[in-house]
TORLO-448214 format. One record per residue (C-alpha): x, y, z; residue in one letter. Coordinates in steps of 0.05 Angstrom, whole numbers, plus 5000, padded with zeros to 4 digits. Layout:
REM TORLO-448214
XYZa
...
REM end
This chain:
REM TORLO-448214
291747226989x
288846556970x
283746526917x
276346636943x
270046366918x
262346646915x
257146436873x
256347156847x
260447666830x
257548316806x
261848826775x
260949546786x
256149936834x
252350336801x
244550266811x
245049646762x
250049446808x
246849436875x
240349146845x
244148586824x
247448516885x
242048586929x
236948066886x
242347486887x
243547566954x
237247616986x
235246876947x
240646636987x
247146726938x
253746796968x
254847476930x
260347966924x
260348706898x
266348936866x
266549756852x
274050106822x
272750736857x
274550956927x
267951106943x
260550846912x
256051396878x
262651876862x
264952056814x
257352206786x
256552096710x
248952296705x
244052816702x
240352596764x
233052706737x
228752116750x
221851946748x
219351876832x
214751346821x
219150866787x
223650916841x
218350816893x
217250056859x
224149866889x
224650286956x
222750877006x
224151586979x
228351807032x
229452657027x
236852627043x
238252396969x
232652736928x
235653406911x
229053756875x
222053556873x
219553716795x
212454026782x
213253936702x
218254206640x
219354736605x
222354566528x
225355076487x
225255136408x
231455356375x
228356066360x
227256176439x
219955876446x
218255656504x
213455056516x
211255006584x
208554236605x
204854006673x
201553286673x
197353166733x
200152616777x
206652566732x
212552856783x
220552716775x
226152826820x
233252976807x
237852576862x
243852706900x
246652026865x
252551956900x
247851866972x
242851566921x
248651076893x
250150876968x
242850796994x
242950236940x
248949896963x
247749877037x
240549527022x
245348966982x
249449027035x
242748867084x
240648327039x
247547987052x
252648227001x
258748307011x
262748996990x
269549276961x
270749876934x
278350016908x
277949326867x
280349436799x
277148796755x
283148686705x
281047956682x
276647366677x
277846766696x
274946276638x
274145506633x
272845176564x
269145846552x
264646006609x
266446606659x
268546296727x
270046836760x
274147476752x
282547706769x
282948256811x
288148846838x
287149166907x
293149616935x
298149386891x
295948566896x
292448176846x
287347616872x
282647086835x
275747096857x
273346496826x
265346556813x
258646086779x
256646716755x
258947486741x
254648086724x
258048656692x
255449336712x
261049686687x
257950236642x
258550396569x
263249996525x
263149426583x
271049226596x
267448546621x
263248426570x
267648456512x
273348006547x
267047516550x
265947606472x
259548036478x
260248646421x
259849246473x
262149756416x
257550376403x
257350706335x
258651376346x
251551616316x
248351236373x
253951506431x
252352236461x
258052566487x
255752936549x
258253416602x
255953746651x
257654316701x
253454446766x
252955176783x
250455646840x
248856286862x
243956356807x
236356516795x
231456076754x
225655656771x
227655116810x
220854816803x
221054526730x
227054236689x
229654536631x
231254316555x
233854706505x
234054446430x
237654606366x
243454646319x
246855106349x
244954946419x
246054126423x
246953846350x
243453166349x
242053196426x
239853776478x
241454216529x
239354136600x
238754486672x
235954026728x
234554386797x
239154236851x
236454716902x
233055376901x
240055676882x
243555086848x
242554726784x
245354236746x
246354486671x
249654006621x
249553846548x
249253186501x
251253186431x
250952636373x
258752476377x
258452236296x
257653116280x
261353446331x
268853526342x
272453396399x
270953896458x
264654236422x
259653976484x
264554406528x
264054986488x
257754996473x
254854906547x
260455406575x
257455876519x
249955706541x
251655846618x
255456596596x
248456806557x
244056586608x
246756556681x
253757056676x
259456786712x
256156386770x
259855886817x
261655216794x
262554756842x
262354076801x
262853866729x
262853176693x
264252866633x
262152226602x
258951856544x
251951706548x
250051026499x
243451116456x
244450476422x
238449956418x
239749486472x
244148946466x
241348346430x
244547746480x
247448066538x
249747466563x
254346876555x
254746246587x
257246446659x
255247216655x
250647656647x
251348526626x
245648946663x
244949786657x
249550166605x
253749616597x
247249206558x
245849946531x
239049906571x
239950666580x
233251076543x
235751206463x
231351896471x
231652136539x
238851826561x
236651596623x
238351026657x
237150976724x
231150656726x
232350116674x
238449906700x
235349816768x
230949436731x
234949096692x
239448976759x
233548676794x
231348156740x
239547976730x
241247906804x
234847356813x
236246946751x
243546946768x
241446686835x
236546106805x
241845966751x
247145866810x
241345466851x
240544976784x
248144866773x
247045146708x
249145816683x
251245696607x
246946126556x
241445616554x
239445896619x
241246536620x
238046726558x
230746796597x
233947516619x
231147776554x
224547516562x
225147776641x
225948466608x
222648596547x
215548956565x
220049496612x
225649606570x
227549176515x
220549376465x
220250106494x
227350226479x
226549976403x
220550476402x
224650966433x
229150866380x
225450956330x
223451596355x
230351876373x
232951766302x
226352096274x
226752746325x
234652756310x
232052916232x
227353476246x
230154196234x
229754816276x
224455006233x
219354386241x
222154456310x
219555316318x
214155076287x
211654566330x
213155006391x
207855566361x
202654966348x
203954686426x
202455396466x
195955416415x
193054856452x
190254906524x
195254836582x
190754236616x
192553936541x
200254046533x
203353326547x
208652966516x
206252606476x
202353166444x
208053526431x
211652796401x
204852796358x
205353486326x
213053446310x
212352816275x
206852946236x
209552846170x
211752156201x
204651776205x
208151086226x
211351406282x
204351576313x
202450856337x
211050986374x
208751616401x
202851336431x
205250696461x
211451086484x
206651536528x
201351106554x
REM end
């Protein structure tokens, strides 16, 4: 096959991904989507919750891909209490992400982008130190796709990335390990999502069940991979789904590592540019990363196309990314942060003992950042963090 040219390659396509894709090409950039699996959206590597309205800013909610509708959370303490929370006009979703995953890559594919799956990116193709495009291997054949530009939407640790010289690495304090198992036949309340904290429950993390359907949830665990040995998030979820559903069906599980680093300080170099996990734009407290990597996808995929449009994509240019992103992700992920480390320090007893403070107030007055207020107490410049963070 002879060598092909685009102006932009993106790498990977995730919801990053197809943002990317689907910016470049609709400001007119020849643009070409590159994904290693057989099909986009599978395997999933996600919890699936999202909040509705952000999605709303980039498309139509379409029911096919939103599994649950969420009327609030309940959070409970390490002893067992349970914190029930309901903000008016505040409403999540957890998605079907591999129909989800697709949606987004059939509106890059309407914008004009063109689409492979199966593509295995082994290489880059660099000229006096600039990315020009990427080596690829498709059914046994390797190809050059030469390329202005490439975004890497490869997930944690980006591959692409680090052959660019970017530091991808992850210190393990800041890398959850997560897994999760999605089980039915089971009763719960399929309205609200579910997190469970503690020691003994998620060390350094927490425990979740998202609704997948009136019988069906998704249940999975994260834990701080710096004080857990190998296979304790297996053992501890499998544990947590024996005490609290039995023996139910599983009909899915997933395993991954979920990066809740501060984001990457240049996630570029001249001729490329890292968008989603692979910047580390994924939430240091929630883990989630759906939203800011469409985000992050969005603002990439129309500078790549200007850069491409100027005939220059060195760092000089690319380096307004930052700027691009810094009110929706960049300054609330330092804040977020700061407040992840801070919450990863409190004990199961501060922890009890916020719970019992929380179910004191008013149910009209549970929210968030309530909750962030009375666990951090003893942390006064965390307050002005806790308030920004929930605005």
């Amino acid at each position: 096959m002879p060598d092909e040219k685009y102006d932009i390659v993106v790498v990977g396509a995730g919801p990053g991904g197809s943002m990317a894709a689907a910016a470049a090409a609709s400001e007119g950039a020849k643009t070409l989507m590159l994904e290693r699996d057989s099909n986009i959206g599978l395997p999933v590597r996600c919890g699936e919750a999202v909040g509705i309205n952000n999605i709303k800013r980039f498309c139509d909610i379409d029911s096919r891909w939103v599994a649950a509708e969420i009327e609030g959370m309940n959070v409970y303490s390490p002893d067992g209490t349970e914190v029930s929370v309901s903000e008016e006009g505040q409403f999540g979703a957890v998605l079907e992400r591999s129909l989800f995953d697709r949606y987004l890559a059939e509106l890059a594919a309407a914008a004009g982008a063109d689409i492979r799956t199966r593509s295995n990116v082994d290489g880059l193709i660099l000229k006096q130190g600039s990315v020009k495009g990427v080596t690829v291997s498709r059914f046994n054949k390797r190809s050059s796709i030469k390329a202005d530009l490439v975004i890497a939407a490869d997930g944690v640790e980006s591959r692409i990335g680090r052959w660019a010289g970017i530091r991808t690495q992850i210190s393990a304090r800041d890398l959850e390990s997560a897994y999760q198992i999605v089980i039915s036949d089971i009763d719960y309340d399929y309205k609200r999502c579910h997190f469970y904290l503690g020691d003994d429950v998620a060390p350094g993390g927490y425990l979740w069940v998202f609704p997948k359907g009136k019988r069906t949830a998704s249940v999975g665990i994260g834990v701080e991979v710096s004080i857990c040995s190998p296979g304790e998030a297996h053992r501890k979820l499998e544990s947590f789904i024996l005490k609290h559903f039995g023996k139910p069906a599983v009909i899915g599980e997933m395993a991954g590592g979920v990066p809740c680093a501060k984001p990457i300080k240049q996630p570029y170099a001249d001729g490329i540019l890292l968008v989603g996990d692979a910047a580390h734009h994924c939430n240091p407290l929630t883990g989630g990363g759906i939203f800011t990597a469409m985000v992050s996808g969005n603002e990439a995929g129309k500078l790549a196309a200007e850069a491409v449009s100027k005939g220059d994509t060195s760092i000089r240019e690319l380096k307004k990314f930052n700027k691009r992103i810094e009110k929706e992700i960049i300054r609330p992920h330092k804040r977020s942060y700061r407040l992840a480390s801070a919450v990863s320090k409190l004990s199961d007893e501060v922890m009890n003992k916020t719970a019992q403070e929380i179910n004191s107030i008013p149910p009209e007055k549970r929210t968030l950042r309530n909750i962030f207020l009375k666990g951090l107490a003893s942390q006064p410049k965390l307050v002005v963090d806790v308030i920004a963070a929930f605005i």
